[in-house]
C-alpha positions in Angstrom: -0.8 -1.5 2.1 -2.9 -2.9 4.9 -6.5 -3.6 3.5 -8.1 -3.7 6.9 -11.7 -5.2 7.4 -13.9 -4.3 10.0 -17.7 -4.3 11.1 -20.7 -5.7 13.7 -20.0 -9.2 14.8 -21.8 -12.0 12.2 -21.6 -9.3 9.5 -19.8 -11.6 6.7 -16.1 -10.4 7.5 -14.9 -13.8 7.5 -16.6 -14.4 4.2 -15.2 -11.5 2.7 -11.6 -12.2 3.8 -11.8 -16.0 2.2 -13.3 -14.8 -1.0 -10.3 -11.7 -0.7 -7.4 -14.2 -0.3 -8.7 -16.9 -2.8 -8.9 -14.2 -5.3 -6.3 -13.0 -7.9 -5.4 -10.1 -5.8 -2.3 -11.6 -4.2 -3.4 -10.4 -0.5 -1.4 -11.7 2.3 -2.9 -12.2 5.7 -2.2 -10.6 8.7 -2.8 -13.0 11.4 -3.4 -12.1 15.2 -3.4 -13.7 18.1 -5.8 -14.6 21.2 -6.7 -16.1 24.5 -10.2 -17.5 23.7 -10.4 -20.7 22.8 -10.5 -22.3 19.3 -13.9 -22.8 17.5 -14.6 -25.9 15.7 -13.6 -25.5 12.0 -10.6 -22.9 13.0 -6.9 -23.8 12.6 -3.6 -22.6 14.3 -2.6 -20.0 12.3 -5.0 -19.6 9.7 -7.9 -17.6 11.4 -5.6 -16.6 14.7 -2.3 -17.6 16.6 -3.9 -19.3 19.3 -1.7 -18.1 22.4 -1.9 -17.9 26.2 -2.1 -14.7 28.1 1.7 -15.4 28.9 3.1 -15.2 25.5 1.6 -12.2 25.2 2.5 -10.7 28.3 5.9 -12.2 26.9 6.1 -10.4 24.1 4.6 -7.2 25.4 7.1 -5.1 23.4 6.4 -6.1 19.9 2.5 -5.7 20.6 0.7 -2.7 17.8 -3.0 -3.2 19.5 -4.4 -5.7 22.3 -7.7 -5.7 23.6 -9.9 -7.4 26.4 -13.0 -8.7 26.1 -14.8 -9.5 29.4 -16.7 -12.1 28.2 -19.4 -15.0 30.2 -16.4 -17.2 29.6 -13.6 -15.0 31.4 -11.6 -12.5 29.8 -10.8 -12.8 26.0 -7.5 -11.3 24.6 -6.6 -10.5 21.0 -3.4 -8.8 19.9 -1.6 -7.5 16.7 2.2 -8.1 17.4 4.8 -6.7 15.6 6.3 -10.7 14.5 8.2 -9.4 11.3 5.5 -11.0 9.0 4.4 -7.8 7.8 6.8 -6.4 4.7 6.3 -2.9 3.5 6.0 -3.7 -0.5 3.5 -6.1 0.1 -0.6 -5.8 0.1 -1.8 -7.1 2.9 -5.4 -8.0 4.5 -6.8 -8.4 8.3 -9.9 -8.5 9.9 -10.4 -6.4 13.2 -12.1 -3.8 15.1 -12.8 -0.5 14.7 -10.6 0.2 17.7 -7.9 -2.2 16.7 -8.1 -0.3 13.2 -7.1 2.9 14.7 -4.3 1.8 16.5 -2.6 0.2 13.5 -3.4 3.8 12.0 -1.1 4.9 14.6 1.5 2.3 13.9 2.3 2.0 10.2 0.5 5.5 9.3 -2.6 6.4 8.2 -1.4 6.1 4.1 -0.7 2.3 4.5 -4.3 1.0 6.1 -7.2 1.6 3.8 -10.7 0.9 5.5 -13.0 -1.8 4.6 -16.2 -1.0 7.0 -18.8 -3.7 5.9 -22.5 -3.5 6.9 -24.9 -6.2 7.1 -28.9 -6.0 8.3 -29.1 -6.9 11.9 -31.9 -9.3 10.6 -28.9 -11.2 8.2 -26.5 -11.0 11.3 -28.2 -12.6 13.7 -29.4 -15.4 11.5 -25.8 -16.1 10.7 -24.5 -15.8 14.5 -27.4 -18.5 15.2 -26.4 -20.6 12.4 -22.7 -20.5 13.1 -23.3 -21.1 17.1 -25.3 -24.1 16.1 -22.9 -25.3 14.0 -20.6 -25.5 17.1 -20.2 -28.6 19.8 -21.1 -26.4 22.7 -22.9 -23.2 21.4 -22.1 -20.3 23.2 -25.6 -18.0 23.1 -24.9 -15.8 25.8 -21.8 -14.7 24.7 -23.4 -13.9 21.1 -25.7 -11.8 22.9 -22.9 -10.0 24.8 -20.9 -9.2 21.4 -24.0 -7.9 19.7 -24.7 -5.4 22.6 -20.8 -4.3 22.7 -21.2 -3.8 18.8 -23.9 -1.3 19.4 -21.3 0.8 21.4 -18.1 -0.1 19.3 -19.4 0.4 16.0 -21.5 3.6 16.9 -21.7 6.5 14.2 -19.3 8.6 16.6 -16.8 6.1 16.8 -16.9 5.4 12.9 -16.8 9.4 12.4 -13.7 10.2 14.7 -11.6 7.2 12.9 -12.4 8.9 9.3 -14.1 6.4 7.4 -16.4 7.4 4.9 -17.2 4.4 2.9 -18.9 1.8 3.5 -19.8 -1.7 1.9 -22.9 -3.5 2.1 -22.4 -7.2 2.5 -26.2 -8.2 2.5 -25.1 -9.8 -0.8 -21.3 -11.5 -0.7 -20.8 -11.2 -4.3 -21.8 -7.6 -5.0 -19.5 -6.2 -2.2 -16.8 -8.5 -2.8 -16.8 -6.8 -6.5 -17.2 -3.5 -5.3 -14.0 -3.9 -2.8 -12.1 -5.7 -5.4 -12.5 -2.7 -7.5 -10.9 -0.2 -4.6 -8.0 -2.8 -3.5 -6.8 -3.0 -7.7 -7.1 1.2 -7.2 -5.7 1.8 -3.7 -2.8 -1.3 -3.6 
C-alpha cells in the first residue's frame, strides 16, 4: 500500500512525512526525482533524486507521472519512475500532488494508494513558506507567490471531487493529525 500525501504548498506535508517515517509504522519512502535545484537542508535521495532533464528524458519508459512547473526560475520537473524500489508487500509513503496522485491511481490501482489530503489555514501556510524561504541562502519570494496561486487551481474542490477523496486531515496542529492518520495507516496497511 501506497500512503500518498498531498495538499497546498507550506501545508506541513513534509512535517507529516518525517513524523510518519520516524514512527513505529515501518513506512518506506517513495522517493522522486526533479530538475529544480536543491534547497539548503535537502539531501540526494532523501527528500528527492536530484536529476537533470536528461535522465529523465533517459529513462522516459519507466516514468508513472512527470510534471512541469513553469516557474520564475525556468521550468521545474518532477517525476515518479518506475526504479524497482517499490515492492508490492510493503507499506509505502510519498508526498505529491493531487495530479501526481491520480496518475499513480492509474498505475498500481486504485486499491493500493490510500489518500492522505492534509489542510492547513492559509494564515499557517504562508507564515511557514516565509519562514522556510528565509531560512534559505537566496530566498526565492516570487516563486512562493507563484506556487500559492497554482495551488488555488490544483487543489480546487472540483479537482479534489473528480479524484474521489473524501477525507481530509487538518494539520493546523502536527500532533493531532499525525494521530488521526496513524490510526487509518494501522487500519488500511
Amino acid at each position: 500500500m501506497i500512503f500518498y500525501i498531498m495538499g497546498k504548498s507550506a501545508s506541513g506535508k513534509d512535517s507529516l512525512y518525517k513524523k510518519l517515517l520516524a514512527s513505529d509504522l515501518r513506512l518506506n519512502r517513495v522517493v522522486i526525482y526533479t530538475t529544480r535545484p536543491k534547497r539548503d537542508g535537502e539531501s540526494e535521495g532523501v527528500e528527492y533524486y536530484f536529476v537533470d532533464k536528461k535522465f529523465l528524458d533517459d529513462n522516459k519508459e519507466k516514468v508513472i507521472e512527470e510534471r512541469v512547473y513553469h516557474t520564475v526560475f525556468g521550468d521545474w520537473f518532477y517525476a515518479t519512475i518506475d526504479d524497482g524500489k517499490i515492492e508490492k508487500n510493503k507499506n509505502y509513503v510519498m508526498i505529491g500532488t493531487l495530479e501526481s496522485y491520480n496518475n499513480m491511481k492509474k498505475y498500481y490501482g486504485e486499491e493500493m494508494i490510500f489518500p492522505i489530503y492534509i489542510e492547513a489555514s492559509d494564515e499557517i501556510r504562508r507564515e511557514r513558506a516565509i519562514k522556510r524561504e528565509n531560512m534559505q541562502k537566496v530566498p526565492k519570494f516570487d516563486e512562493m507567490e507563484r506556487r500559492f496561486k497554482a495551488d488555488e487551481i490544483d487543489f480546487s474542490e472540483e479537482n479534489i471531487k473528480k479524484a474521489r477523496i473524501e477525507k481530509r486531515y487538518n494539520i493546523n496542529e502536527l500532533e493531532e493529525c499525525f494521530k488521526e492518520v496513524s490510526a487509518d495507516i494501522r487500519k488500511n496497511g
